[in-house]
N, C-alpha and C positions, 0 to 999 in steps of 0.2 A: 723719756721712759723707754725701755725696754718691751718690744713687739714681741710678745710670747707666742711661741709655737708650742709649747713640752718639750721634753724632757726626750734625746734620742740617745743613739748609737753614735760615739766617736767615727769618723771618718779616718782610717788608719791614709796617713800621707807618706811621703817618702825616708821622714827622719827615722821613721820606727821601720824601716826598710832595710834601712843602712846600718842600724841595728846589731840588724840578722847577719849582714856582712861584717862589722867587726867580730861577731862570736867565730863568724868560721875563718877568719884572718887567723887571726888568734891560734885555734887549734892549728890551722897549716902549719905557724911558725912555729909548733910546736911549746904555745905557753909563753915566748918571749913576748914583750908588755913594748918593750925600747921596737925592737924589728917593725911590732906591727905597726905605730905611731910611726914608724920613720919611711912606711907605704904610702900615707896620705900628710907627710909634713906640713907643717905652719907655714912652710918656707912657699911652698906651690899652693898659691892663694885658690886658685881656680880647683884644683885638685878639692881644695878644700871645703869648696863651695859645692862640689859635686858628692859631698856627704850629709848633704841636706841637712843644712842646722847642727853641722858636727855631729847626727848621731852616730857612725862612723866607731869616731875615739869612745861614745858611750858604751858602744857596745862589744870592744875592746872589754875595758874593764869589767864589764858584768859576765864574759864569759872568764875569765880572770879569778872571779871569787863565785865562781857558780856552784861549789860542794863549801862553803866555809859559811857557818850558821849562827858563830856566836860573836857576840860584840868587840871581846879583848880579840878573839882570835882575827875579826873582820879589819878593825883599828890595825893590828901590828902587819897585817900583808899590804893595808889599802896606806903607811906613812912613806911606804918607801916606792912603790911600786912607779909615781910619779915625776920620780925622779934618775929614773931609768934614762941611757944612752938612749936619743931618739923620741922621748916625752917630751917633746918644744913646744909640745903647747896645753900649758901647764892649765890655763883657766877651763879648757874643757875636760881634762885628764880629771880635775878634781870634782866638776858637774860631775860626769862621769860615776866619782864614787857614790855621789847624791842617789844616782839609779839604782845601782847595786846595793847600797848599806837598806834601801824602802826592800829590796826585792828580797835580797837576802836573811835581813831581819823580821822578814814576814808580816810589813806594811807596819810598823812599830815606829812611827813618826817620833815621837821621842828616843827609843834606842838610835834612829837614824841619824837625825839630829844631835845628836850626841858623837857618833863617830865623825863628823862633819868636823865635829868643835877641836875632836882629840889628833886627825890626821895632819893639822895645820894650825902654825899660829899668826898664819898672814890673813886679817881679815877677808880680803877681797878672795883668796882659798876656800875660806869656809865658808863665803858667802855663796861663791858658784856653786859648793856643796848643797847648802841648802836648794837652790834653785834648781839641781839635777833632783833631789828629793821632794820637790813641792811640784817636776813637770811630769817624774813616773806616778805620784799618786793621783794628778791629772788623769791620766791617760789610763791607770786599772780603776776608778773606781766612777762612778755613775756621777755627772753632776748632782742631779738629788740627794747624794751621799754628803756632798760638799758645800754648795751653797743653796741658800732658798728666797724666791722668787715671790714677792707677795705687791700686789698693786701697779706692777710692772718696773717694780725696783726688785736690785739684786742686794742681796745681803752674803759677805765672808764670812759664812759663820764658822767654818774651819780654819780660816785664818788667824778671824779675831780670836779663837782659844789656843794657839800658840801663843810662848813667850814674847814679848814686845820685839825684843830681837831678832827675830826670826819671820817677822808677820810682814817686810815690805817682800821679802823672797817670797812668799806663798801670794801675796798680791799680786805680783811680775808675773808671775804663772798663771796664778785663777784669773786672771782677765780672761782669757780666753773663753771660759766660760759664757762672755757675752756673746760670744760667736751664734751660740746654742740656740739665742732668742731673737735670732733676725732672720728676715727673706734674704739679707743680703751679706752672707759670712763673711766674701771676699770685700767688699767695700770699707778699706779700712779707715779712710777720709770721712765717710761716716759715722764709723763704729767707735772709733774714738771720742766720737761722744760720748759715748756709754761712761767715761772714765769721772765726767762732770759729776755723775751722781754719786761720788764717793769724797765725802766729805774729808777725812783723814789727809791732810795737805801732802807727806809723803806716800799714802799710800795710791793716795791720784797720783802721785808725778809718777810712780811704778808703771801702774795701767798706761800711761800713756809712751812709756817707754816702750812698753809690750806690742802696742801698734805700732808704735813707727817704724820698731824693728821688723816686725810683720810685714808691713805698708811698702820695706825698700826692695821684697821682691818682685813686687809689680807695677810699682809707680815708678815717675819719671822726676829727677828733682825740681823740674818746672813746676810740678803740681804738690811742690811741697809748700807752699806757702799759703795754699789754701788749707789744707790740711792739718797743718803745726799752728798757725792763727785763728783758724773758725772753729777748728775739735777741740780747743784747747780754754782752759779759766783762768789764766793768768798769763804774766808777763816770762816768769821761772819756765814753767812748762814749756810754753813757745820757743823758747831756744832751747832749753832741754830735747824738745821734739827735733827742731831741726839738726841739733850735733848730730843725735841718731843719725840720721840722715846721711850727714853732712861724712863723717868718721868713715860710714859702711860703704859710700858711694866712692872716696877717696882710697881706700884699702882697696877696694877693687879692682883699682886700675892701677895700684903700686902696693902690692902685700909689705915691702921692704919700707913705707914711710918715709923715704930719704929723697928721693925724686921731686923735681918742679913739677909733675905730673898730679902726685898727690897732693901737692901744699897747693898750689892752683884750684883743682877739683874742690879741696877743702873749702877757700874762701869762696868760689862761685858759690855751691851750697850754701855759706853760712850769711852770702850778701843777700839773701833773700829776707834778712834781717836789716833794722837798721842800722845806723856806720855802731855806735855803740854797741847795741848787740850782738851785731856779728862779730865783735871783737871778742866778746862774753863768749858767741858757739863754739870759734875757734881755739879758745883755752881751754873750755872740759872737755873737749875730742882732747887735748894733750896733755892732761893732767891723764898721768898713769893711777889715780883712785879711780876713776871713771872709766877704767878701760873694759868693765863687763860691758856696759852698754855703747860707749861712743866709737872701739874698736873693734 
């Protein structure tokens, strides 16, 4: 169960920092979308990392479409802009418009989600979409607005009334919400418990992606196995947990993927598994469906 405190104040962190420096990238380059993306490219993994959580490229695009107010008009600037000279990195360019379509259509989760659907026909596009749209409405609106707290369980109740399709991305996001009700925000080795209490089979394995992706900036992959086996309710989840891990930990010492460096790093992470398993983590790190979470 969930250790209620009430109900606070977000603690603004670095990614809504970096934010503020894509808006004013942006304006220096004079508007160009490719120039400013090609300042903190895909390509410079570390650079990358130093936009805390890519917010960075988000807030690139939200000064981008910071005067355009309607839906068609938001759609036809946000299908191309993506695909600008110097947009390599396409999964967060489309999060990205997730932020802008919530800010710019004035919190209109449906209108949002809708331009999500129309800017792209590659699922895993619209999906990041949604998930930029499910972490800004995070972030502007009050937990109490969004979920509710009763006996010391959490209930989605803005989740569960989105469409079916749309409700594991609002899950991925309102995890954090459990953050809200612990003495221990930072303990993600714990807090990943929180996810057991959400019966929906996919929408726990969401939550529990949401920590471990959380988890890989302060843990060490030693202490993944406690972690990804004891916060965890299943067999699925347990290596779902560790790719996390396992994909983030290996990128980071090779952004390019092609190096003994990263395929090494990979299977040490994933051997934390049994032989069979680990054979299981190291295939969703490489299936390119997977790659919002395990790259």
């Amino acid at each position: 169960t969930i250790e209620v405190l009430g109900f606070g104040s977000f603690v603004e962190d670095c990614h809504y920092i970096t934010h503020g420096i894509g808006h004013a990238q942006l304006r220096r380059h004079e508007g160009n979308v490719g120039k400013s993306f090609a300042a903190m490219s895909e390509d410079a993994y570390f650079k990358n990392l130093s936009t805390c959580g890519n917010g960075y490229f988000h807030g690139v695009i939200e000064e981008y479409t910071k005067d355009i107010k309607s839906t068609d008009a938001l759609t036809a600037a946000l299908t191309l802009v993506c695909r600008e000279p110097g947009a390599k990195n396409q999964i967060d360019c489309f999060h990205g418009m997730g932020h802008a379509a919530f800010i710019q259509l004035e919190y209109n989760t449906k209108d949002a989600l809708a331009v999500c659907d129309a800017v792209s026909n590659d699922p895993v596009m619209q999906y990041s979409c949604y998930m930029g749209t499910f972490m800004e409405m995070s972030q502007d609106f009050s937990p109490e607005d969004l979920v509710t707290v009763k006996d010391g369980r959490m209930t989605f109740t803005t989740c569960d009334a989105q469409e079916a399709r749309y409700r594991v991305a609002c899950y991925a996001q309102h995890a954090a919400f459990f953050e809200n009700f612990t003495k221990t925000p930072d303990d993600f080795a714990k807090n990943i418990t929180f996810c057991t209490q959400i019966e929906h089979d996919e929408y726990r394995m969401a939550c529990v992606k949401f920590f471990a992706g959380r988890a890989i900036r302060v843990m060490k992959y030693e202490d993944v196995p406690a972690m990804c086996q004891d916060g965890t309710s299943n067999r699925d989840e347990r290596i779902a947990c560790t790719a996390v891990f396992a994909g983030r930990i290996a990128r980071s010492l090779d952004g390019t993927k092609s190096t003994p460096l990263y395929h090494q790093a990979l299977s040490d992470v994933c051997r934390t598994l049994s032989f069979l398993d680990s054979g299981r983590c190291i295939a969703l790190v490489k299936d390119p469906a997977n790659k919002l979470y395990f790259n």
